[in-house]
VEXTORMAR-333547 format. One record per residue (C-alpha): x, y, z. Coordinates in Angstrom, 2 decimals, decimal comma. Example, Ala and Ser with C-alpha at 12.3 -4.5 7.8 and 13.67 -1.06 7.14 Angstrom:
PT      px      py      pz
PT   12,30   -4,50    7,80
PT   13,67   -1,06    7,14
END
This chain:
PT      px      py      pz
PT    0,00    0,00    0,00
PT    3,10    2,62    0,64
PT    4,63    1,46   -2,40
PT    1,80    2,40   -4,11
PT    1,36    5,62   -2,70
PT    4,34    6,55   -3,72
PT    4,49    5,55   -6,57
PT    1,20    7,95   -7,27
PT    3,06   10,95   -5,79
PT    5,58   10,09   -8,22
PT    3,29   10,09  -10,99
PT    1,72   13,41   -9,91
PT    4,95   15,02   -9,92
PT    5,59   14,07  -13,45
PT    2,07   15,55  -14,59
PT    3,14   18,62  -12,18
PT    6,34   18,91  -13,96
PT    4,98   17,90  -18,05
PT    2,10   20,73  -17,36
PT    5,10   23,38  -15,91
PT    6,71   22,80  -19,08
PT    3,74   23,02  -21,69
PT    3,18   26,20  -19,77
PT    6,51   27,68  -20,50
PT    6,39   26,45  -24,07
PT    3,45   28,31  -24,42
PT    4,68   31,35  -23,42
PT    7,42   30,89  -25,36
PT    4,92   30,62  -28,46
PT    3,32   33,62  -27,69
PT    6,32   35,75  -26,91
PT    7,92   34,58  -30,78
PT    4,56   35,67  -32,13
PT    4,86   38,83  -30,70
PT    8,37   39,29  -31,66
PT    7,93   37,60  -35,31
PT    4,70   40,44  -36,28
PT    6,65   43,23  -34,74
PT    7,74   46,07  -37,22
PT   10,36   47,51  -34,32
PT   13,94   46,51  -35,29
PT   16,32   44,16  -33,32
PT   18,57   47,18  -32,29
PT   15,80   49,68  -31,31
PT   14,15   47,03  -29,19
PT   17,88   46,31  -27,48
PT   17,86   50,22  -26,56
PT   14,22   50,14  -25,26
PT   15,08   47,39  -22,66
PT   17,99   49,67  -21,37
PT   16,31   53,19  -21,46
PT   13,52   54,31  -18,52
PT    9,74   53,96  -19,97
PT    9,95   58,13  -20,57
PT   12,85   58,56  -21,82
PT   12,97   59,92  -25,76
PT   14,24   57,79  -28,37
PT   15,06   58,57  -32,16
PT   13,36   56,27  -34,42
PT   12,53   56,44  -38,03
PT    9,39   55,18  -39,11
PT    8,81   54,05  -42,54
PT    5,18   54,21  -44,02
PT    3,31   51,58  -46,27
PT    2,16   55,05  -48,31
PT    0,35   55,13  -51,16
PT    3,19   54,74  -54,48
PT    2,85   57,15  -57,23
PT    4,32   55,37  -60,33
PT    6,45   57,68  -62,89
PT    3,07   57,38  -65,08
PT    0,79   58,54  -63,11
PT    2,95   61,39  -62,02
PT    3,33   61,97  -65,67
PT   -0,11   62,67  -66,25
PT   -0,57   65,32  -63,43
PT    2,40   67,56  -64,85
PT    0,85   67,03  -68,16
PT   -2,51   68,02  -66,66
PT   -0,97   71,22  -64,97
PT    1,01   72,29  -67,80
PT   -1,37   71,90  -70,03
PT   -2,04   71,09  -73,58
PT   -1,00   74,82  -75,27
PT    2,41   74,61  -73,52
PT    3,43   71,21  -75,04
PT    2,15   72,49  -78,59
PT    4,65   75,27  -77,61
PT    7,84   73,94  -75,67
PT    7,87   69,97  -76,34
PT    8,70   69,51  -80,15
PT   11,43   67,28  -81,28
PT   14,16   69,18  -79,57
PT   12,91   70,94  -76,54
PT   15,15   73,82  -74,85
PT   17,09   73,19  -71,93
PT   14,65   76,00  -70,27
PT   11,65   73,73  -71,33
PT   13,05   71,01  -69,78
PT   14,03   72,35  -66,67
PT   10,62   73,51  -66,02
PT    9,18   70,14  -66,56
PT   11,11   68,66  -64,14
PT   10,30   71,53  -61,52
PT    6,78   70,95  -62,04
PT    7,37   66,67  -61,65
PT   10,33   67,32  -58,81
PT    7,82   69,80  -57,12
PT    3,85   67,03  -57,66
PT    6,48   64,18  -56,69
PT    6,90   65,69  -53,60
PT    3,91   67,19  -52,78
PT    2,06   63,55  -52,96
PT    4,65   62,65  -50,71
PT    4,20   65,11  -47,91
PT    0,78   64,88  -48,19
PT    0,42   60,67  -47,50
PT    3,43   61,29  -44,64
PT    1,19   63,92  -42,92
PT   -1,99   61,75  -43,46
PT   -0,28   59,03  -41,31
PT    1,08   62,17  -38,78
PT   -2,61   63,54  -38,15
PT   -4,25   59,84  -37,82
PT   -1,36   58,90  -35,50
PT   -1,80   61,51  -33,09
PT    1,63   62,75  -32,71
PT    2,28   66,09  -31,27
PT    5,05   68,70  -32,65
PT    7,30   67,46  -29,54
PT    6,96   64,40  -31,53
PT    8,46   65,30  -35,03
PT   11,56   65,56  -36,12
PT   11,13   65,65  -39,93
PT    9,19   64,72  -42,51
PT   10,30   63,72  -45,33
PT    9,54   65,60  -48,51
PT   11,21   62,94  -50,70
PT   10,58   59,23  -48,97
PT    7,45   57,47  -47,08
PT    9,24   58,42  -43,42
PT    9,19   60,50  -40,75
PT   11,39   61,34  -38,23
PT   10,78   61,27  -34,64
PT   12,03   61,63  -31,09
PT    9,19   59,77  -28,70
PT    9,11   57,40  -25,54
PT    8,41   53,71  -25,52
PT    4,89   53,63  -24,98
PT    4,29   55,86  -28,73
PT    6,76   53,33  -30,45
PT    4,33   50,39  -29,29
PT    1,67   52,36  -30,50
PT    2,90   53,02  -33,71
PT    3,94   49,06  -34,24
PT    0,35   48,08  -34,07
PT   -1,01   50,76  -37,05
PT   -1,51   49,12  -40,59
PT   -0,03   51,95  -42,64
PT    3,68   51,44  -40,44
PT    5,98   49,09  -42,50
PT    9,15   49,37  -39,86
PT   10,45   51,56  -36,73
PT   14,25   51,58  -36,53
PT   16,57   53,13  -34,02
PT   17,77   56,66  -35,54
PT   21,38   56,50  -34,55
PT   22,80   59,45  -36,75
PT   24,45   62,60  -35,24
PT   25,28   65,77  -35,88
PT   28,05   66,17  -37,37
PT   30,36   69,20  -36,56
PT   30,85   71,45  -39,91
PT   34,33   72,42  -40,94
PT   32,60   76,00  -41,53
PT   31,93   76,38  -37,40
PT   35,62   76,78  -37,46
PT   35,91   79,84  -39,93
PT   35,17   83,25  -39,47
PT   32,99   85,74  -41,39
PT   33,04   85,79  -44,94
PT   35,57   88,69  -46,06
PT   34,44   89,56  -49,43
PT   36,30   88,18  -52,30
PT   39,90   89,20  -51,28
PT   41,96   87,74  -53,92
PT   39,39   88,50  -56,89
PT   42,10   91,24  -58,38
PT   44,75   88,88  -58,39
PT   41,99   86,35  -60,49
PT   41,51   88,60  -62,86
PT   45,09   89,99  -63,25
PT   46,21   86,44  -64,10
PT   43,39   84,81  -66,16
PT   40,37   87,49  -66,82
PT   42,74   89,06  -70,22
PT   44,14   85,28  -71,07
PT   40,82   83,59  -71,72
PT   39,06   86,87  -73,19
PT   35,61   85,74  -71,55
PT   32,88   86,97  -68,98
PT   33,93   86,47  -65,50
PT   31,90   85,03  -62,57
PT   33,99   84,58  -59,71
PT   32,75   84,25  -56,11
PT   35,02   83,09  -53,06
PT   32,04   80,96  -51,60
PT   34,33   79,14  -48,32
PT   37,06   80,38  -46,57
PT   39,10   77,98  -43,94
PT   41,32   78,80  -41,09
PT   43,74   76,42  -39,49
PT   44,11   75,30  -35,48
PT   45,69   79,25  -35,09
PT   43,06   80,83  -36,91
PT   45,01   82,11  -40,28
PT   43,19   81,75  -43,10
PT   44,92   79,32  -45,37
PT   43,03   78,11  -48,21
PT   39,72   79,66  -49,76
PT   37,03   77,70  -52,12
PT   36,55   79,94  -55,14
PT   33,30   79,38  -57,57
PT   34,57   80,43  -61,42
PT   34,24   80,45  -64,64
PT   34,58   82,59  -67,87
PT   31,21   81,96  -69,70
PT   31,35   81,92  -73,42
PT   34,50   80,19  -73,92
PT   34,05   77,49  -75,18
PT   30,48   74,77  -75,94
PT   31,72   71,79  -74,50
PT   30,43   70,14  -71,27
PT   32,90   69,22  -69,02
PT   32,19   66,34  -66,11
PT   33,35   65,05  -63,25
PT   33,26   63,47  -59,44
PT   35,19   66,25  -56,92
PT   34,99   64,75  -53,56
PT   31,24   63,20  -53,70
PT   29,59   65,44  -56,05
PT   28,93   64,90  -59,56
PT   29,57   68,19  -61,75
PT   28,45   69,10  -65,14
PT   30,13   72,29  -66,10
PT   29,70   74,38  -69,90
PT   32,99   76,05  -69,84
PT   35,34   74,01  -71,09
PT   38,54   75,71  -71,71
PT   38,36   78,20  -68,91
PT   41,29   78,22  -66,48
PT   39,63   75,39  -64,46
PT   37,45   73,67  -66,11
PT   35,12   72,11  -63,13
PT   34,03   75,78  -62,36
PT   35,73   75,90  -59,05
PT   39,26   76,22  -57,74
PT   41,11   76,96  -54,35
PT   43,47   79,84  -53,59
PT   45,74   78,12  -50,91
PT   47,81   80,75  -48,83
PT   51,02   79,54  -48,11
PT   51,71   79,12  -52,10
PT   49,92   82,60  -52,77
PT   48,65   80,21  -55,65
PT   45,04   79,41  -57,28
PT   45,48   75,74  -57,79
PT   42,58   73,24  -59,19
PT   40,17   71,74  -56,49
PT   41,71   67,99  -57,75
PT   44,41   69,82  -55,05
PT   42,45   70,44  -52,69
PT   41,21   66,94  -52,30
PT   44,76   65,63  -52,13
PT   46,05   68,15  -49,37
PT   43,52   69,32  -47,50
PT   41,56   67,02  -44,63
PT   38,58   68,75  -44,72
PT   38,28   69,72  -47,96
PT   35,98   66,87  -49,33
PT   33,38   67,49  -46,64
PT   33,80   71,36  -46,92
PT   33,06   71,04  -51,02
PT   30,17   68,40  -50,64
PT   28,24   71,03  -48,25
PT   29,27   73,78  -49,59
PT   28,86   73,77  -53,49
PT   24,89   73,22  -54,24
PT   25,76   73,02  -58,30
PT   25,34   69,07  -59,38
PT   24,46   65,74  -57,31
PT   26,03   64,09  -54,10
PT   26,67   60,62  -55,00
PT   24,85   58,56  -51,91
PT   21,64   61,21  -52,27
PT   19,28   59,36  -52,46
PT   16,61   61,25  -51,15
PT   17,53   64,08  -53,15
PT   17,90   66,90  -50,47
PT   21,08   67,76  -51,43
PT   22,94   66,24  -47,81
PT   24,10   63,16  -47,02
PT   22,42   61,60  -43,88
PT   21,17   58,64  -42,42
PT   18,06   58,42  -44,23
PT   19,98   57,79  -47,21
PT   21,94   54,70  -45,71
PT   18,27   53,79  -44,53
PT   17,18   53,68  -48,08
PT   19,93   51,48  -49,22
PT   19,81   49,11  -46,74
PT   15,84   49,22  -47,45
PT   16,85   48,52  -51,26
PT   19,20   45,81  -50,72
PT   16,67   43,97  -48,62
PT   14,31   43,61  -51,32
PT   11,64   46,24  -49,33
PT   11,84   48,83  -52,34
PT   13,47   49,89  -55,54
PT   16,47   51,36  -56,58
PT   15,04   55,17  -57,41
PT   15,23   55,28  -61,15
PT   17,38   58,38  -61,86
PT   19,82   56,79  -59,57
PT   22,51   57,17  -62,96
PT   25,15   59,50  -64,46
PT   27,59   59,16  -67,25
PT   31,07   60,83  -67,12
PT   30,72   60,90  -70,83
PT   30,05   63,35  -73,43
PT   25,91   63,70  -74,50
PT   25,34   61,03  -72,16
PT   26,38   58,41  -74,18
PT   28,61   55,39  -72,79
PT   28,61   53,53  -69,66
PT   26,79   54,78  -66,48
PT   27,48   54,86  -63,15
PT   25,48   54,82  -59,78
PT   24,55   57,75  -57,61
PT   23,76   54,86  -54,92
PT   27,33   53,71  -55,47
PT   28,97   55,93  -53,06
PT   32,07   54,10  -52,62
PT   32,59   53,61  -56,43
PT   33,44   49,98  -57,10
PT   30,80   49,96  -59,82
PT   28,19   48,17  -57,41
PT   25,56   49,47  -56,07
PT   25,43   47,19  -52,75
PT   25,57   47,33  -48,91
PT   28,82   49,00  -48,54
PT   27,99   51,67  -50,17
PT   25,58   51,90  -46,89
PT   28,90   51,20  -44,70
PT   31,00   53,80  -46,36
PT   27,97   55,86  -46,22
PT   28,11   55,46  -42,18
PT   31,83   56,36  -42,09
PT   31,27   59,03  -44,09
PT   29,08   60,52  -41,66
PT   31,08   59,09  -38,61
PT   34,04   61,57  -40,27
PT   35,53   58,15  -39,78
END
């Protein structure tokens, strides 16, 4: 009779300890399904676990927005411009002018359809001005700096795709450094040495001026060119901008050159690159002529949200943006290259993200 009692306490243990364990598995099961639907990113739900429940976070938070194809968008400039001004501006060979205007009007529908689906999503999702950090103009994202409690919020709305942890900083300008713009100081000496050579128009601007650690000034960024010289088109990469410049034979023939100090010189901005640390950073956010290769967004700056896009790209969540191509060559004609390939191994791929990063890391 004692043997058989305990062998029944033995056998209610077991149960005791089989129904523990279908318990935790359970959980388990329920905890993955929460995890597997979730839209919130590995990394921002690491830095939720170690940040108080009111503390601020930066996330970006991309939008399952409405997608405007190239057609449709199309047909609304075509609509706005109207019939008369293709009869007038669009024959076999439009002007330059012509075409410049009908990409305004595109550049300028494009992103009003975008602004208006982010700010749909903004006004349904109850977020507050404390909220927003920017929205984008060009992409279906905003921008935001909110607490844990919003984030969870904004994982369970349909028109959220994914919330990411918004690690980018500011990054400290080389132009904090420099003092007020003197006005064009060395714009005699220009002219003196090229103006009578070339025989042309002048524009010439001294647009950036740099100081070392003891505050002298020794280099300046000079915009110029001598208009009317000559037809051809001359192109080129200088640091990470893509330039397209009509004045070929002029005395430098990207439009821009650097007068460096200590040589009492004007010397070709492929110098600058070489021999000055900052200068690459100090010409891609300076000059506002051309493209920035790793633009995506086209807003004229490298940030995060463009390494956000690429990764996005690469993971098969969207496309490639379709002007993402320029051609070093003459009329356009011969191979292209990238925008999206920002560290220019002819790939457009996820180190151009990475060098992205370290681009902005000043790394």
């Amino acid at each position: 009779m004692q043997h058989h009692s305990e062998r029944k306490k033995q056998h209610e243990k077991c149960i005791s300890v089989l129904l523990a364990v279908i318990v935790v598995l359970s959980c388990c099961t329920v905890v993955y399904a929460a995890s597997s639907t979730s839209k919130i990113s590995v990394e921002l739900q690491q830095i939720i676990s170690k940040t108080d429940e009111g503390d601020r976070i930066p996330v970006l938070v991309w939008l399952n927005t409405k997608e405007y194809s190239v057609d449709e968008i199309n047909a609304m400039v075509r609509e706005e411009l109207g019939a008369q001004w293709f009869l007038d501006n669009w024959g076999i060979n439009p002007s330059i002018d012509a075409v410049h205007e009908y990409k305004s009007v595109y550049s300028r529908i494009a992103s009003e359809l975008e602004t208006a689906e982010n700010q749909a999503f903004i006004n349904k999702s109850g977020l507050t001005e404390e909220d927003i950090v920017y929205v984008s103009t060009k992409a279906p994202m905003v921008q935001l700096k909110v607490d844990q409690q919003t984030i969870y919020r904004l994982d369970e709305m349909q028109e959220v795709q994914s919330i990411t942890y918004d690690g980018s900083k500011p990054i400290e300008s080389p132009t904090e450094a420099s003092s007020p713009k003197p006005s064009d100081l060395y714009k005699e000496r220009f002219v003196q040495k090229y103006v009578n050579q070339y025989n042309g128009l002048l524009r010439y601007s001294e647009i950036y001026y740099h100081y070392d650690d003891s505050k002298n000034l020794d280099w300046v960024l000079v915009s110029c060119s001598l208009n009317g010289v000559s037809p051809m088109i001359y192109k080129a990469v200088i640091g990470n901008r893509f330039i397209r410049h009509n004045s070929y034979a002029s005395p430098f023939r990207s439009g821009y050159c650097v007068f460096d100090v200590k040589s009492d010189e004007f010397k070709d901005v492929t110098y600058g690159v070489s021999n000055y640390p900052d200068f690459v950073h100090v010409f891609d956010e300076t000059v506002t002529e051309g493209r920035l290769l790793g633009d995506l967004d086209r807003d004229n700056a490298i940030t995060v949200i463009d390494v956000t896009m690429i990764q996005r790209c690469e993971a098969n969540i969207c496309d490639y943006p379709e002007n993402d191509y320029y051609s070093l060559y003459s009329y356009e004609d011969g191979p292209k290259k990238f925008y999206s390939d920002f560290n220019r191994d002819g790939e457009r791929d996820i180190l151009d993200a990475t060098s992205l990063q370290r681009y902005l890391a000043n790394i």
